[in-house]
N, C-alpha and C positions, 0 to 999 in steps of 0.2 A: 248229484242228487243225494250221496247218499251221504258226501261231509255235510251237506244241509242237515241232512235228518239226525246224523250223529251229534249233532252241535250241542241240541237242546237237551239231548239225554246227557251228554255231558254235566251242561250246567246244572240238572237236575240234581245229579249225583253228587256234585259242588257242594250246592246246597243241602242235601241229605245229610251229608258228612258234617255238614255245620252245625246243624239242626242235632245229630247224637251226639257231635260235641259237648253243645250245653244239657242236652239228656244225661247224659253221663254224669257231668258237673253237678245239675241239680240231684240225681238221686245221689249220688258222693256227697254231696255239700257238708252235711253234718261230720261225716270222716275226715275233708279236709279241714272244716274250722277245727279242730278237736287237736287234728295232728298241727296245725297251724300255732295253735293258744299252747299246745302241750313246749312245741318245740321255741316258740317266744319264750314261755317262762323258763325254760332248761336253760337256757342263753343267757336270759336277765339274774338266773341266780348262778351260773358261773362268773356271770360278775361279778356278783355281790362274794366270790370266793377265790377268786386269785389275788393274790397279791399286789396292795400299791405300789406301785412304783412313783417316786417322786426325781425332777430333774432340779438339781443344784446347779446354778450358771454364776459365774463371776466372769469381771472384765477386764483389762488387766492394757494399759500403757508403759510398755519398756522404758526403762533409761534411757536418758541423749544427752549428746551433749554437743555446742557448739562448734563448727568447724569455720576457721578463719582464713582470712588470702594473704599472703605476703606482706601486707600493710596492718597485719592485725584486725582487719572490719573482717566483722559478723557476716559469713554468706549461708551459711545454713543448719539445718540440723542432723545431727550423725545419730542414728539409733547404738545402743551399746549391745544390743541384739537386736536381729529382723523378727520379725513375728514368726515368718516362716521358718528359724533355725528354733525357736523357742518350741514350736509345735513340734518338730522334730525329736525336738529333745523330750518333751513330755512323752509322746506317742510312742518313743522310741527306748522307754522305761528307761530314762537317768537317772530322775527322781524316786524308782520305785522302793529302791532298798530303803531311801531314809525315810519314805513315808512310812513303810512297814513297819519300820524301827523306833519310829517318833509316837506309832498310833497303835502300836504292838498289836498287831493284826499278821495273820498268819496271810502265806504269801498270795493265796485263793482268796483270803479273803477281801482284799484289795478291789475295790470296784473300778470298770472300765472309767476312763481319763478322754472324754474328745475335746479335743481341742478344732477349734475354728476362725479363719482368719477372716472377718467381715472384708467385702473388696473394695477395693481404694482406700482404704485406711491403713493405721497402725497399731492397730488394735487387736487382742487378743482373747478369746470367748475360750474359757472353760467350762465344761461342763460334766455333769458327773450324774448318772441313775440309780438308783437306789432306793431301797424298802427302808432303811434308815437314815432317813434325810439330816437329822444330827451328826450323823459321821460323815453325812458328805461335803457339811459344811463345816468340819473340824479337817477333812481331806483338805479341801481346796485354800482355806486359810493356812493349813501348814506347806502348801504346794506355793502359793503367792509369796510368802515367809522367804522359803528357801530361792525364789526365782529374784524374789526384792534384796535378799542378804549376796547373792552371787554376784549380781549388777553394781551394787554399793562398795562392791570390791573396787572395782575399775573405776568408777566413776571416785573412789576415796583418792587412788594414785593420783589420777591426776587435777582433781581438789588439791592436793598436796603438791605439786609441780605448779599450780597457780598462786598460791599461798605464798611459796617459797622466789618466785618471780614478783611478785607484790611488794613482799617485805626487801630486795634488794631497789626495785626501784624506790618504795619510801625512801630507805637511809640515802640511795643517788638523791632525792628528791630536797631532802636534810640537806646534803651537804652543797648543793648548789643553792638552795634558798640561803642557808649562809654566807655561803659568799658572796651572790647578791647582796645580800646585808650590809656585808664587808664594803662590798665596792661602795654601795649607796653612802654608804657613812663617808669611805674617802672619796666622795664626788662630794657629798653637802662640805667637808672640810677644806677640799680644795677650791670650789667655788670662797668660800668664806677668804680665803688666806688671800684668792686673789684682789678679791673686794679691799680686803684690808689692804694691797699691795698697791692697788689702783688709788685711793686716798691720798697714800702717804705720798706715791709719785704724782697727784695732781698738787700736794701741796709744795712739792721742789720746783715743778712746773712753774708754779709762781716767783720761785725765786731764783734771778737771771746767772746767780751764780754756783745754782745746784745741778748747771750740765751733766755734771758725770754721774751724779748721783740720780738723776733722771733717765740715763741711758741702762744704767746697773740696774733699776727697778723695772725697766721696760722690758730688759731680758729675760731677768725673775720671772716674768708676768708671763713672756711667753712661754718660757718653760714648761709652769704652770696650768697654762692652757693646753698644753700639747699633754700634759700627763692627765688633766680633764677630757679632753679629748679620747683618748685612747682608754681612760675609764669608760667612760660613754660608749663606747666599742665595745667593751668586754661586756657592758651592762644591756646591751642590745643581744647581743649573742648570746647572754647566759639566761636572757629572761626567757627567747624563743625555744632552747633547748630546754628551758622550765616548763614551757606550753608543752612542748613537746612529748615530756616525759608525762605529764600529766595525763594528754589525752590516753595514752600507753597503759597508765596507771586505771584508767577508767574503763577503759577495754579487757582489761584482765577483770577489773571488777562485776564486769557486766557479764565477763565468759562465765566468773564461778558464778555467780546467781542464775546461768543459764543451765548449768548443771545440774539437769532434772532427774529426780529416783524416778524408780518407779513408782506408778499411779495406779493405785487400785478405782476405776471407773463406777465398776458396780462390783459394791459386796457378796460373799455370797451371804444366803438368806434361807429360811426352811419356805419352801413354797406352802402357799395355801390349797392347793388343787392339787393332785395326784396328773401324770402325764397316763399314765392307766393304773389299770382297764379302761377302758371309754366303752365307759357301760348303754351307752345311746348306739354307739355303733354295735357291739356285741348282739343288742338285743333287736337291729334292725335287720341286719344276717340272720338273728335267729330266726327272725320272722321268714324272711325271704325265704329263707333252706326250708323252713316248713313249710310253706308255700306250695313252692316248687315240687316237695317232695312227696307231698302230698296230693298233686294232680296228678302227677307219675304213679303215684300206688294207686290212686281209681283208676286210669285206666287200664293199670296191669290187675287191678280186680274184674274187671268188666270183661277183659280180653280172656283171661280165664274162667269165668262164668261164662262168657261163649261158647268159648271150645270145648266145657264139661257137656255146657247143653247140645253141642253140634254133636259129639260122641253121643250123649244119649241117645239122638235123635238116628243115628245112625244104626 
């Protein structure tokens, strides 16, 4: 009987407390809008007073170059740096002395360098923050400079190792297409001589008293034949070794044009927009904190007005 009876005083009391809740609220109202409006625009004009900051981003494609199998075919592509060593080296200030030096900036004054590897690519995200978005895009152009002149090293050597394999197979390529030449010339010559040879022994043929002289023409001829023959040989062999060297020729040609610099993807650029303040966000914190902070001080006014008037009362 008596949790029955305590039930309803309970929720009574529930209720009560709900009910000075918003007692409270409405007689504060005017304190909390005030402190509410006061602490919004505190918020809204530190925005309007710290400092832009702007993000410069560039993108950035390493070197590569062609790797090939045993037969000289194309199987794929070799980075001249991984992106991963490249962030290292940025992040890990290699570049920092010559940027300082090139952009004569004291060594503080050098703004932070993130570098980022988007995933599954080979790709390279630079980025840089800054209140002087022209110097961060005078940074990252002399940062690309020195990353693109590093790579151009390596990728020159062996530009130069393809060049110099090129220019020996042409001259192979010269001197076997002359002598091709050569042969062809004494194949049409020997063909001719024996044509001529064939003539003159069908003309003794006819006459029953030019035996021997038809046997002596017959040998000529095969002679003849056999050194046409073995031309024909050498001219088979040196044509396919001509194929040959050629595809070889074409495969070197194909490597160096495969020999990619570096690729600036995206420029850097002065952004249009500022990355902060995010003055929308500042000033909806502001709101909130006044808010907040402001139903917290009514009820620690009211809690105190209490207890002045409970001492009174006492």
């Amino acid at each position: 009987m008596q949790d029955e009876k305590s039930q309803p005083m309970m929720v009574g009391t529930d209720e009560i407390s709900l009910i000075d809740i918003f007692k409270v609220l409405n007689k504060r109202k005017n304190l909390i809008i005030l402190m509410t409006m006061a602490c919004t625009f505190i918020a809204l004009g530190i925005s309007f007073l710290l400092p832009r900051v702007y993000e410069v981003t560039a993108i950035v494609s390493p070197a590569s170059r062609p790797v090939t199998d045993g037969q000289g075919q194309i199987i794929e592509k070799q980075l001249i740096e991984t992106p991963l060593s490249i962030k290292e080296a940025i992040t890990g200030g290699s570049y920092d002395q010559a940027l300082i030096s090139k952009l004569q900036l004291v060594e503080m004054g050098l703004p932070k360098i993130t570098v980022v590897v988007p995933k599954d690519t080979d790709l390279v995200k630079i980025s840089v923050k800054t209140d002087a978005p022209e110097v961060g895009v005078t940074l990252e152009e002399e940062l690309i400079s020195l990353l693109s002149s590093q790579q151009s090293q390596e990728l020159h050597i062996e530009r130069q190792q393809i060049e110099n394999l090129l220019k020996l197979h042409l001259i192979n390529l010269h001197t076997k297409n002359s002598r091709l030449d050569l042969f062809n010339k004494q194949l049409k010559e020997s063909k001719a001589k024996i044509d001529s040879l064939e003539n003159v022994r069908q003309n003794k043929i006819s006459k029953a008293n030019d035996a021997v002289a038809v046997l002596l023409y017959s040998n000529e001829i095969k002679t003849h034949q056999l050194y046409l023959n073995n031309l024909e040989e050498k001219i088979q062999a040196l044509s396919g070794d001509i194929a040959s060297q050629k595809i070889i020729k074409d495969q070197l040609a194909l490597k160096k044009e495969l020999l990619k610099p570096l690729e600036v993807v995206k420029v850097p650029t002065i952004p249009v927009k500022p990355v902060s303040p995010r003055k929308s966000l500042i000033t909806v914190l502001g709101f909130l904190l006044g808010l907040f902070g402001s139903v917290v001080f009514a009820f620690f006014l009211e809690f105190l007005q209490k207890a002045k008037l409970a001492g009174e009362f006492e």
